[in-house]
C-alpha positions in Angstrom: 41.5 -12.4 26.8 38.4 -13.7 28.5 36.0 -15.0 26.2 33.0 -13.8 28.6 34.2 -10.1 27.9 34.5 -10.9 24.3 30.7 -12.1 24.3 29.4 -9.4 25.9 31.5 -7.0 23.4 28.8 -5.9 21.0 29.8 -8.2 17.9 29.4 -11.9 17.0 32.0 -14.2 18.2 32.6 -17.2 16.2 34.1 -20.4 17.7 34.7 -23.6 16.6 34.8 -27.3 18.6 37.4 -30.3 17.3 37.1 -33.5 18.7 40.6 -35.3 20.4 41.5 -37.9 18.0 41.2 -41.4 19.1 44.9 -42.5 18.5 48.1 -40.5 19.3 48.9 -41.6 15.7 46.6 -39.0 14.0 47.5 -36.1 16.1 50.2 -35.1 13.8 46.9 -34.7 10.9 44.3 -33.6 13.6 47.0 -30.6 14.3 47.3 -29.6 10.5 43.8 -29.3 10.6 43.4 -27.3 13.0 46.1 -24.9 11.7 43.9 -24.8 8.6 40.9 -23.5 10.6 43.3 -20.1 12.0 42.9 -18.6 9.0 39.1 -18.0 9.7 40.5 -16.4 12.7 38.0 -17.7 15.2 37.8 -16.1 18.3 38.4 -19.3 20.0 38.3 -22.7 19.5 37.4 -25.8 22.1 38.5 -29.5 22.2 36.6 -32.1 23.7 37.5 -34.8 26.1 38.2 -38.6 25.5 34.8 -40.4 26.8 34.8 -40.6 30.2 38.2 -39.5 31.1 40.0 -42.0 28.9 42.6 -39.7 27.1 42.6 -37.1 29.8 46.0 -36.0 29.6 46.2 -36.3 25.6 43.3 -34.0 25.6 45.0 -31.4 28.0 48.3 -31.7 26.3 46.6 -31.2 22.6 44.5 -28.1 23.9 48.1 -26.6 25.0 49.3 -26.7 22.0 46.2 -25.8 19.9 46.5 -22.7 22.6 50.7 -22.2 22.3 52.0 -23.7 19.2 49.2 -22.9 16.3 48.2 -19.9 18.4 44.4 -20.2 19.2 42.6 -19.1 22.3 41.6 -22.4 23.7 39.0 -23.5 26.3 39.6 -27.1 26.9 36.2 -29.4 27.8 36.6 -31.0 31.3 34.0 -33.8 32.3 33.9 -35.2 35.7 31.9 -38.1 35.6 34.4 -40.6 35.9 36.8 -38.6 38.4 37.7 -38.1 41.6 38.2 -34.7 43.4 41.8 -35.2 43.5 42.2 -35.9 39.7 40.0 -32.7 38.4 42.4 -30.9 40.5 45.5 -32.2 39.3 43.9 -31.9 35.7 43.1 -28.3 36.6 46.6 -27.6 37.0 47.9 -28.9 34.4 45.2 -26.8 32.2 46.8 -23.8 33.8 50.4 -24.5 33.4 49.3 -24.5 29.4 48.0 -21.0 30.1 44.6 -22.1 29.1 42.2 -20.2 31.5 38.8 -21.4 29.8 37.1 -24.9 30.9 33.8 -26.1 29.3 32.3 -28.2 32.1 30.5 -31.2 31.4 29.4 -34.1 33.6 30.0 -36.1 30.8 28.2 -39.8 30.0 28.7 -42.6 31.7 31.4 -45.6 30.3 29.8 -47.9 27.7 31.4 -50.9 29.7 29.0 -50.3 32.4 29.9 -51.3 36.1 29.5 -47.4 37.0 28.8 -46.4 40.4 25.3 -44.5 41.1 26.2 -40.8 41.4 25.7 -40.8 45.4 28.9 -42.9 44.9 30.8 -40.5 42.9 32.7 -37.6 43.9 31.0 -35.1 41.0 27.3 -36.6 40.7 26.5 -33.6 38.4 27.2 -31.1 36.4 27.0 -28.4 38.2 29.7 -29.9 41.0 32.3 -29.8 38.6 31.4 -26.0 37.8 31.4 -25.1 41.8 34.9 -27.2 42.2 36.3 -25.1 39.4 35.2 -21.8 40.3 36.4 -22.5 43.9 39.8 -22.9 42.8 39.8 -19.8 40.8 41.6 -18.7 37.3 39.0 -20.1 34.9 36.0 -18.6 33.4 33.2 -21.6 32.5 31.3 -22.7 29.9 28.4 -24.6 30.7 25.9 -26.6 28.3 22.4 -26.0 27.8 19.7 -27.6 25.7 17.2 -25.9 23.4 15.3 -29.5 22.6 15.9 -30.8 26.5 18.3 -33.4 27.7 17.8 -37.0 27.1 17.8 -37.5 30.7 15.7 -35.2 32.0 12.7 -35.7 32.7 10.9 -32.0 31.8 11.9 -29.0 29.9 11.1 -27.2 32.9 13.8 -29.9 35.2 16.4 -29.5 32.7 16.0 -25.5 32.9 16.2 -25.8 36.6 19.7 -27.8 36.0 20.8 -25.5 33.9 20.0 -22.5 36.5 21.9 -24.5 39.1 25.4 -24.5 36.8 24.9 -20.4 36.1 24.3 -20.1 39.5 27.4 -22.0 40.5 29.6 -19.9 38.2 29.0 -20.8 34.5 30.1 -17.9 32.7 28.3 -18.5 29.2 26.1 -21.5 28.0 26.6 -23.2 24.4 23.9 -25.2 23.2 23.3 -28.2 21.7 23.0 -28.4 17.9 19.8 -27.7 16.6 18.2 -27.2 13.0 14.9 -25.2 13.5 16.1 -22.0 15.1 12.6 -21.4 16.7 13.6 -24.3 19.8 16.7 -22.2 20.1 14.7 -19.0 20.7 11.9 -20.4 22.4 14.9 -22.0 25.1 16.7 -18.3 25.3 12.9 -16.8 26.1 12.1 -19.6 28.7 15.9 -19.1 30.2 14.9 -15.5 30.9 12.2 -15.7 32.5 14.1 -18.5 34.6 16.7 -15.7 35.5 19.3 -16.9 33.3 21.5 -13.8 32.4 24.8 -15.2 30.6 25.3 -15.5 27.2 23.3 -18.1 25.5 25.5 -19.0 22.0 23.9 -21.2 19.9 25.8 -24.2 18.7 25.4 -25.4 15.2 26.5 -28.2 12.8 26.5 -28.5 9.5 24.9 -32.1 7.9 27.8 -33.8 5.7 25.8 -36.8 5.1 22.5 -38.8 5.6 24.2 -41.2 8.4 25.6 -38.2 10.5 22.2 -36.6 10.3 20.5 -39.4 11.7 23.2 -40.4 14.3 23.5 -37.1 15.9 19.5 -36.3 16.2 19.2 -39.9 17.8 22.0 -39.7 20.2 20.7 -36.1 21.3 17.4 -36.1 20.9 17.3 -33.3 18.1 14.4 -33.0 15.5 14.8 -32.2 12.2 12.6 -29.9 9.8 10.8 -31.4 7.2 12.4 -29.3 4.6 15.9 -30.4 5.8 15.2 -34.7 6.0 13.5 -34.3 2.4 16.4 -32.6 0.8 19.0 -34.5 2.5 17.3 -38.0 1.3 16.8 -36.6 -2.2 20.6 -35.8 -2.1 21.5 -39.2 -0.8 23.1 -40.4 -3.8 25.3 -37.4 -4.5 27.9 -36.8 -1.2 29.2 -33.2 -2.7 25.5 -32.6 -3.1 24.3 -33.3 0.8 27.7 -30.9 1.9 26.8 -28.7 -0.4 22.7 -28.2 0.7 24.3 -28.4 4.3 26.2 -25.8 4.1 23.5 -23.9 2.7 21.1 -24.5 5.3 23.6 -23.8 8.0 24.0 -20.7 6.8 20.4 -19.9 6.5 20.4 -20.8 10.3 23.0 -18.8 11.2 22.1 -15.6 8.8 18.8 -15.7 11.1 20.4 -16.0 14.3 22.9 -12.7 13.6 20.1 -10.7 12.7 18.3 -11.6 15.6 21.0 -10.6 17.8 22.9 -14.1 18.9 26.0 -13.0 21.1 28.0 -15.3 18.5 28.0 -19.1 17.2 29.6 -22.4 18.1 30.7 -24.7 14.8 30.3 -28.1 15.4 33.2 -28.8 12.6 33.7 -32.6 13.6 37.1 -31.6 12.1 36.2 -31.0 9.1 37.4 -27.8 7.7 35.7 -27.1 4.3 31.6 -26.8 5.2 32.9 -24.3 8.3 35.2 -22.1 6.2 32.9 -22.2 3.6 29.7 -20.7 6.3 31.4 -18.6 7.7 33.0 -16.6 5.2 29.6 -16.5 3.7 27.9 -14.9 7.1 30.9 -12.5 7.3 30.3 -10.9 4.1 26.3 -11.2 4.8 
């Protein structure tokens, strides 16, 4: 199965995204979890990768069995930031010897020890480096990221479009988006990726807000704004954590309601691994 195909197959696909956890100690709970999540039957699911590198082969070694032991379709995220030509090869086999023939290709952030080379230094500077390396080598389709509110790096809409042009045009397959809670950046960013010449799958990526402090942590460190409507009833539910989940939830699936009827090829769950405010949206929006 190749989840282009599947996105260009007439109906929504729904995916969801776990992060590794920190310590081998919690796989053994981080893998019950996920087993919890195939019963929504997702089309796929992706796992992200230890920051910068650090638990590169726990990552490849949990998406294997997310893939052959609990029986999802996998695409494993890959960053290159940190690496060397000769370890995103090695990496890249190892993917394949899992049978895992998706990569989501990320530069990835820097180390928060510092002492990080410039990116004329490193062997992958960008992005969309990583996506030609892994198209050259063939057997993967690629999943790129995109940004309806812009990247914190770059220094225009209009700059971070042309990025984003460079990784389709390397051989990113689809694009999944940053989060985002007012679903007019997300069509505005499709429209402008049009007219760019963009022509792959644009899925929108969407998280629902479990509390106050997650709300405010994520829309810092990306650089995401949040509607009026949704910081006012999040503060007045502040007190009450069922409460918050609960209004999440419910907005989430406002967001997503509106994003089926307009014709999204599918939707990317941020779940943070948490199981009960995605199985609870998406069983609403497949009865809607």
């Amino acid at each position: 199965m190749r989840i282009p195909d599947l996105l260009a197959g007439g109906r929504p696909v729904f995916s969801f995204e776990f992060f590794l956890p920190r310590s081998e100690a919690a796989l053994p709970a981080f893998f019950e979890s996920v087993r919890e999540f195939r019963k929504l039957q997702p089309d796929f699911v992706s796992l992200t990768y230890g920051a910068g590198g650090s638990q590169r082969g726990l990552t490849v070694d949990a998406a294997g069995k997310i893939k052959n032991a609990i029986g999802l379709e996998t695409a494993c995220h890959l960053s290159c930031i940190t690496h060397t030509r000769a370890e995103i090869a090695a990496l890249l086999d190892r993917i394949a010897e899992h049978g895992i023939s998706h990569i989501v290709a990320l530069r990835g952030d820097a180390p928060k020890e510092g002492g990080f080379p410039l990116s004329q230094s490193r062997d992958f500077p960008h992005g969309r480096d990583l996506v030609e390396f892994v198209r050259a080598r063939g057997g993967f389709s690629v999943a790129v990221a995109g940004y309806p509110e812009t990247h914190p790096e770059a220094a225009s809409a209009e700059e971070d479009l042309a990025h984003l042009s460079e990784k389709v045009r390397a051989g990113g397959d689809w694009i999944i988006t940053q989060l985002f809670f007012d679903n007019r950046h997300y069509f505005d960013f499709v429209e402008r990726a049009r007219k760019k010449g963009i022509r792959v799958p644009i899925v929108p990526g969407i998280m629902p807000v479990a509390s106050p402090a997650q709300l405010k942590k994520f829309t810092t460190l990306c650089g995401v704004a949040v509607p009026e409507e949704l910081e006012r009833e999040i503060a007045a539910r502040a007190w009450n954590p069922e409460e918050v989940s609960r209004y999440g939830v419910e907005y989430a699936t406002r967001q997503c309601r509106e994003l089926l009827e307009k014709g999204v090829p599918g939707i990317h769950f941020y779940t943070l691994n948490r199981g009960h405010a995605a199985a609870e949206i998406i069983n609403r929006i497949r009865r809607f």
